[in-house]
N, C-alpha and C positions, 0 to 999 in steps of 0.2 A: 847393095844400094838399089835403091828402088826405080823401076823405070818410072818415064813418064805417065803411062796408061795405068799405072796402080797407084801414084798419087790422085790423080782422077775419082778411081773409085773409092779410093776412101772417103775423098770430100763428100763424093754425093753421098755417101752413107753416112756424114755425120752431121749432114744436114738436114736429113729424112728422121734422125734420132729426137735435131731439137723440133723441127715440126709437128713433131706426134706431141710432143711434152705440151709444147704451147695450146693443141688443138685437145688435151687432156685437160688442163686446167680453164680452160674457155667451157667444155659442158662440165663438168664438175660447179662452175660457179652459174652459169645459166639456169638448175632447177630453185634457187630460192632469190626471192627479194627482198628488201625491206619497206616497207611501207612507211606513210611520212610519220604516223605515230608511234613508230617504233612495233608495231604490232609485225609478227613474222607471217609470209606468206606463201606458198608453195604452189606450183602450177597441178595440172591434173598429174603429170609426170609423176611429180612428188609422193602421190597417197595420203597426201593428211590434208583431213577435215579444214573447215576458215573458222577461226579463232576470233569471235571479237575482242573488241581495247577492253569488257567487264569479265573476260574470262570464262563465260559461261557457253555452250555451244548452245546452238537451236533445240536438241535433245531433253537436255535442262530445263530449257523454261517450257516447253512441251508440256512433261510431269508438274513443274511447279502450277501449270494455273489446272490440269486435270485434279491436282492437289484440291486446289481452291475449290474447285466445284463438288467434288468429293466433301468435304465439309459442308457447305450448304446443304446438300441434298442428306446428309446428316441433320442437320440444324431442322431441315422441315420435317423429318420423320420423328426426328425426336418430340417436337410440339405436338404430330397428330398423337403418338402416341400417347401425350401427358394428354391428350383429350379424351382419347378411347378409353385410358384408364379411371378418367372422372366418369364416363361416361357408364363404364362397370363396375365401379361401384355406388354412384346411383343405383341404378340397377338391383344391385345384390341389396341393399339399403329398403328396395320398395320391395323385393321378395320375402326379406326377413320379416320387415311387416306383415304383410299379407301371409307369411305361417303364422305368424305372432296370433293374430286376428283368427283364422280358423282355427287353432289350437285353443284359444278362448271360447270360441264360441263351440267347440266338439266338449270343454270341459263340463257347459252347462248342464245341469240334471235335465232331463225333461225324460216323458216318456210320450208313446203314443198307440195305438190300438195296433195290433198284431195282426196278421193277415196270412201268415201261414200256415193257419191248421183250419181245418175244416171239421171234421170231426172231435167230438167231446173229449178230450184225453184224460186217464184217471191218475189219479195221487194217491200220496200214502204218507204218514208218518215214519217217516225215514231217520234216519239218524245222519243227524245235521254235524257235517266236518269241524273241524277247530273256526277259529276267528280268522285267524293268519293264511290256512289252506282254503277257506272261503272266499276270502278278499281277491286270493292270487287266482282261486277259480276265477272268479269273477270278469279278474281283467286279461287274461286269457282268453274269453269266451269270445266266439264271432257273435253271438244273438245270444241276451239276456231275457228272461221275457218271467213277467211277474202274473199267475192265474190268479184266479178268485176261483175258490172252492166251496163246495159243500161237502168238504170232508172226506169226498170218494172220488169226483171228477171234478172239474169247472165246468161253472154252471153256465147255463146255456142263455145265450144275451146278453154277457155280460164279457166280450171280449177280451183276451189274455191284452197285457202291457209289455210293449218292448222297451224297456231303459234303456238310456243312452247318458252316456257323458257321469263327470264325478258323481254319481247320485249315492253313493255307499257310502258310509260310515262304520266306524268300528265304535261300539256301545259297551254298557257294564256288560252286561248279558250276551251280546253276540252282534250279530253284521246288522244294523238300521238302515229302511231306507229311507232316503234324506230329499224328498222332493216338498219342492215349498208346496206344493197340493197336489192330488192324487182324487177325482173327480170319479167318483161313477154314479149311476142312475138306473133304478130299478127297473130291470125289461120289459116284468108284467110275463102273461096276462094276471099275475098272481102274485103274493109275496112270494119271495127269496129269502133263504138264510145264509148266510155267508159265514163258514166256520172258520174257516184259515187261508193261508196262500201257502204257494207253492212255487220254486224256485226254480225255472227249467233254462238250463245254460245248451244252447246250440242242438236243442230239443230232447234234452234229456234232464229228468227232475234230479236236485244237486242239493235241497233242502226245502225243509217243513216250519210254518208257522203260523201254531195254531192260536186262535184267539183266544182270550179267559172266556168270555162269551160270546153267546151265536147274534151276531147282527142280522135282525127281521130288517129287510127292506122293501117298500111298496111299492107299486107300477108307479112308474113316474118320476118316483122319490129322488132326488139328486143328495150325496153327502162327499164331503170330503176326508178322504183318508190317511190322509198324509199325516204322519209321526204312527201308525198306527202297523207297519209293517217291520217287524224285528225277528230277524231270524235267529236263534238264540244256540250257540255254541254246544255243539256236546259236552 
């Protein structure tokens, strides 16, 4: 049977039991509350974020308007660039022209007086390549340049012609040249005979053509020769 002094200690021990319990379920329920919209809320205790009544945290809508701006700043690149791209092909559009246009205008026949030779250079009757390895010489060649002879050199005052641009034709006979006039003028101090031309591509003679006959020309004399240059195929 139990004394006195040990019913004692048991009470206070089974009172010190329920005041832990009660003083356990007081902080167990002290870290959350409820809020009036029902929204849950937690003190710093707690460790979680504040929730608003749409769900979404501050985090969210952060990205969603960084989103937004992203777009725009999309939206204006893309317009300059639909500019820049009118803007280069403009461009490409007045380039094409302008080769268009020098390409037309490199194609025109023309010639002009030669300035590279000082000295009398001499010709020969050579024997003149096909039609087709003539042509291909021809547009090969860096310097085309057409003498007037007297059958052994060019004669003297009477400057070689550089060709330039489509001026060639392929003929019954062989390579024609094809300028709408070919202009010379007799040097003097004396007549000149002009036997033939002679064909020097990048200053080397590439073919012979000689006249049925010898053209006399007098000091002064101006003629046109044009249709009259036909280098004729071996």
């Amino acid at each position: 049977m139990a004394s006195g002094s040990e019913k004692l200690d048991q009470q206070d021990a089974g009172e010190g039991v329920a005041a832990g319990a009660a003083s356990g379920d007081a902080g167990g329920n002290a870290g959350t509350e409820t809020g009036g919209d029902g929204s849950a809320e937690t003190n710093a205790e707690g460790g979680v974020g504040e929730v608003t009544g749409d769900g979404a945290t501050p985090a969210a809508i952060d990205w969603q308007a960084r989103a937004a701006d992203l777009e725009a700043e999309l939206s204006t690149v893309s317009a300059q660039l639909a500019s820049v791209s009118d803007e280069l092909a403009d461009a490409i559009a007045k380039r094409d022209a302008l080769q268009a246009a020098a390409d037309a205008a490199a194609a025109v026949p023309r010639s002009r007086a030669s300035t590279g030779s000082v000295k009398l250079r001499k010709v020969a009757d050579v024997d003149n390549p096909s039609t087709e390895d003539l042509m291909a010489a021809i547009a090969a060649a860096g310097t085309v340049e057409l003498l007037f002879t007297d059958g052994a050199r060019e004669i003297s005052g009477m400057p070689a012609r550089v060709i330039e641009g489509a001026a060639w034709q392929v003929s019954i006979i062989g390579v024609a040249l094809a300028l709408p006039q070919l202009i010379v003028t007799g040097p003097g101090p004396q007549i000149i005979e002009l036997k033939g031309y002679a064909l020097f591509l990048d200053g080397k003679q590439a073919a012979w053509a000689a006249r049925p006959d010898v053209l006399r020309i007098a000091p002064g004399a101006t003629m046109n020769l044009a249709g009259d240059v036909v280098f004729a195929a071996a």
